[in-house]
N, C-alpha and C positions, 0 to 999 in steps of 0.2 A: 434321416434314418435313426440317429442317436435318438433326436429330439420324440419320436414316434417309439422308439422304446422303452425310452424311462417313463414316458407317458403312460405305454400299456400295464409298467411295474408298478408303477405308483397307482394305477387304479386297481389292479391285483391286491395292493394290498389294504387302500380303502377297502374293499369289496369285504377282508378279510377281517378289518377292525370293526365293523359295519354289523356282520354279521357276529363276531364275539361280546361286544358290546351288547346288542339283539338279545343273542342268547344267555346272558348274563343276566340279564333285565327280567329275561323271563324265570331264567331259576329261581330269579331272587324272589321275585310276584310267588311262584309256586309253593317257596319256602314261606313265604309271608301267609300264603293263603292256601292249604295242601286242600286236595279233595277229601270231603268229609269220610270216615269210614262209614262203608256200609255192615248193618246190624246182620245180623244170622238170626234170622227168622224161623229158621226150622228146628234148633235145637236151643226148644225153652225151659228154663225150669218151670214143675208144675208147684206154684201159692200150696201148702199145706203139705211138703214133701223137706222134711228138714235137709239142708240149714233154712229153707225156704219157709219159713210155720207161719200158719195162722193162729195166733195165740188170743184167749178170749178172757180179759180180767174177771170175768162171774165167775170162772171154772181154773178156779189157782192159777192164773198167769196177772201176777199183781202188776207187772213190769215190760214196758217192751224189749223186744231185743233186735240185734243188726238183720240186717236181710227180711225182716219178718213186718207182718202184719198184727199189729194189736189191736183185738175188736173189744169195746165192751160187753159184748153180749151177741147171743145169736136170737133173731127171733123162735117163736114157739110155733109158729107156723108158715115154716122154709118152704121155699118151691121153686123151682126152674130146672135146668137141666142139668142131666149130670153123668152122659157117656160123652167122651172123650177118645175111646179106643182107636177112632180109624183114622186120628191125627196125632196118636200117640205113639213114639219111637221105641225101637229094642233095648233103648238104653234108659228110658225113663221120661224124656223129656216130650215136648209136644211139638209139632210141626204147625205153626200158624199161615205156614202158604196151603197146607193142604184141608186147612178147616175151611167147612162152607162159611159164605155168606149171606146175609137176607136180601133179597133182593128189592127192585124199587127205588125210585129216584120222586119221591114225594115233597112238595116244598110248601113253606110255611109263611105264615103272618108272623113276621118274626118283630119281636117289640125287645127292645134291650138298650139301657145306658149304664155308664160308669160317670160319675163324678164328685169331686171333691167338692166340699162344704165349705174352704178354709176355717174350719174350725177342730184341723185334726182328724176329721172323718173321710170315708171312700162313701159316697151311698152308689149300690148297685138295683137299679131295680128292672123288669121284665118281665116275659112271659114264659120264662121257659122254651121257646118256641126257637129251634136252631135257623141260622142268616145261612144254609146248606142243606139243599137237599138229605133225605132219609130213607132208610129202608121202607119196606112197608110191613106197617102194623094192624092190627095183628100178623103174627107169618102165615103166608101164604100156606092155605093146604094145597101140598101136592108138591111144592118147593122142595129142593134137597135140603134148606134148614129147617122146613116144615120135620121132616122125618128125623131130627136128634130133637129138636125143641119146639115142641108146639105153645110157643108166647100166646096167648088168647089176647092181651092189652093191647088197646089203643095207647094213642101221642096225643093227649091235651094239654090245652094252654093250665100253666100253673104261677100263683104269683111269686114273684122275687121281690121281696123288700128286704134289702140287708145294708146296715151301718157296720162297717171295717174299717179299724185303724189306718189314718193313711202313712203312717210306718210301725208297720208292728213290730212288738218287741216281746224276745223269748221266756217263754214263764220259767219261773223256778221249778216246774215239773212239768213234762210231756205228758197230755192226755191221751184216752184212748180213742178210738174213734167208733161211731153209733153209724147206723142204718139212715140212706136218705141222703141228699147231697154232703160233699164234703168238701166241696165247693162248685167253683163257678169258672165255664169256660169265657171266653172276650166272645165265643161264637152267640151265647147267650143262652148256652144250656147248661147243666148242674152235669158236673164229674162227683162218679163214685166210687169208692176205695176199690181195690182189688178184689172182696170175696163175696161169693153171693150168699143168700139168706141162708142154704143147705150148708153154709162154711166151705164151701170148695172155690177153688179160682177160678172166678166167672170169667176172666177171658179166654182159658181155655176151655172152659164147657159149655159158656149159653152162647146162643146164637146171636151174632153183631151186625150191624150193618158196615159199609165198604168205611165209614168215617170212627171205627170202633163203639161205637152206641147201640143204644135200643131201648126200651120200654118197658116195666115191671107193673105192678099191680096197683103203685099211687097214676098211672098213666104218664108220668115223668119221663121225660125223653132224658137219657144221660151216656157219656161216657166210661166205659173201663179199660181202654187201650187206647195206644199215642200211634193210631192206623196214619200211615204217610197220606194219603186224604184229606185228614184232619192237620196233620200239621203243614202242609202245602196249601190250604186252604187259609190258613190263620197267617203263615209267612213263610215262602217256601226256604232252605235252611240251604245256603250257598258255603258259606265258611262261618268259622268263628263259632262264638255264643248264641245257642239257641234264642230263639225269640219270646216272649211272655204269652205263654198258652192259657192264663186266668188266675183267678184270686181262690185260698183255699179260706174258709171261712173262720180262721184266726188272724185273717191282713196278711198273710203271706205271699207272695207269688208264686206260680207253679211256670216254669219252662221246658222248653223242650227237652229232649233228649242228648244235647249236644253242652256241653261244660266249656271252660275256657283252654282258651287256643283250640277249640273246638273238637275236643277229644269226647269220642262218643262215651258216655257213661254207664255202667250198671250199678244194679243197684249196690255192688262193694264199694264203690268211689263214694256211696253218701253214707248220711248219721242213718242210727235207728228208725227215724222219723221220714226216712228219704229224701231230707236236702242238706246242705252245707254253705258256708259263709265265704263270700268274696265278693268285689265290687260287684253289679249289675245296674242294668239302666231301669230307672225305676221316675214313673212319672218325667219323662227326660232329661234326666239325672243322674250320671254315676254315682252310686253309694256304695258302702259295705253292709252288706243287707245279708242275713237270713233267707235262704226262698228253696222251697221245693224241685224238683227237677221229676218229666215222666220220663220213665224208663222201658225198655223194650220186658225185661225181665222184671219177674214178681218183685214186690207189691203194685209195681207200676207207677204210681202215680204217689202214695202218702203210706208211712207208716204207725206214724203218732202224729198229735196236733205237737210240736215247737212249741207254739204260743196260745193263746186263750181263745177258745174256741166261742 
């Protein structure tokens, strides 16, 4: 009977060290690896809504500044959409779960590589053409995004030949950034700044597809938002540092939304330019690199060129 009770003590309190042990293990994993935060998608600032500006060097903004976008210029002949009202909040900001989307799951001839030269260069070249379904273009009449934007453009194939430093390095002055890609995603399509031609924040006003994209008047398929689509497609974001969402076209890289120890970022966590410096994996590499980050909140993706565009 002794022998039968110490027995059942002693496995009482394995059972007890078994499970603290357990449970310790797993704090520790959860501490090591916390669940990413999730972003607030309904309350955005609106691009062109100071501290948020779009600033245009032709027009007395010789210089960028934090939070902001700096265009060289707007063209002379702007166009896309430009109400916003019935995903725009009482407090100013814009609601992107209640913005429509284009509709269509369209897929491509998608041609695209990334390589290095060993002779110090990235050559990127392609067709433009996303490795991911797309909305459909032109918008659909009769669509709910047909009624705020009626896109008239097709999606065609467009060539990519670009030589990028394969480790670029920051100019002695930030450039402003121009109309037209401003760089390149790994999906194999051209990401474009924050604002559209009319100078307002095209991701809150023109119509996107589900992957943040769509199509203007060179027929250029491209991005203006880091739509969870698009970065669960590229590499879904479990913990930690974002993954490499593409190259901006001064050799930089652009990542996701997520910074180290994987603290979701806005645009106040980065430079003027929307990125900042610390290790990242780079060609399978930890370095201390320069690189862009997109962000939920305006300019989204680039503020100034860093480096030599």
């Amino acid at each position: 009977m002794v022998l039968e009770k110490n027995a059942k003590v002693i496995s009482a309190f394995l059972l007890i060290y078994l499970f603290t042990i357990s449970s310790c293990s797993k704090s520790e994993e959860d501490d090591k690896n916390p669940t990413p935060e999730t972003p607030d998608l309904t309350h955005l600032p609106f691009g062109g809504n100071a501290p948020t500006n779009i600033l245009i060097r032709n027009q007395g903004n010789p210089n960028p500044d934090f939070l902001s976008l700096w265009l060289c210029g707007l063209p002379s002949n702007g166009a896309g959409a430009d109400d916003a009202d019935d995903w725009t909040n009482a407090d100013g900001t814009w609601d992107y779960t209640r913005k429509p989307q284009v509709e269509g799951n369209v897929t491509w001839n998608h041609e695209f590589e990334i390589n290095l030269d060993g002779n110090g260069n990235r050559i990127i070249t392609g067709n433009n053409l996303p490795d991911h379904p797309t909305g459909i273009f032109p918008i659909q009449m009769g669509t709910t995004a047909w009624n705020y934007d009626k896109n008239p453009n097709i999606i065609s194939e467009q060539v990519i030949n670009l030589t990028l430093p394969a480790i670029p390095e920051v100019a002695a002055q930030p450039s402003c950034v121009g109309f037209g890609p401003a760089g390149f995603s790994v999906t194999g399509a051209a990401i474009y700044h924050g604002a559209s031609t009319l100078g307002t924040d095209a991701a809150a006003h023109e119509m996107l597809d589900r992957f943040g994209g769509h199509t203007d008047g060179t027929e250029r398929y491209h991005y203006h938002f880091p739509a969870q689509d698009l970065q669960d497609h590229i590499h879904p974001h479990e913990h930690g540092h974002s993954a490499l969402m593409g190259y901006m076209i001064d050799g930089f890289g652009i990542y996701g939304p997520y910074g180290e120890n994987g603290k979701l970022l806005k645009s106040a966590d980065l430079d003027e330019c929307h990125g900042h410096t610390h290790p990242v994996l780079w060609d399978g590499q930890m370095i201390n690199l320069y690189h862009y980050h997109w962000t939920y909140d305006f300019p989204y993706n680039i503020g100034c060129y860093k480096g030599t565009p």
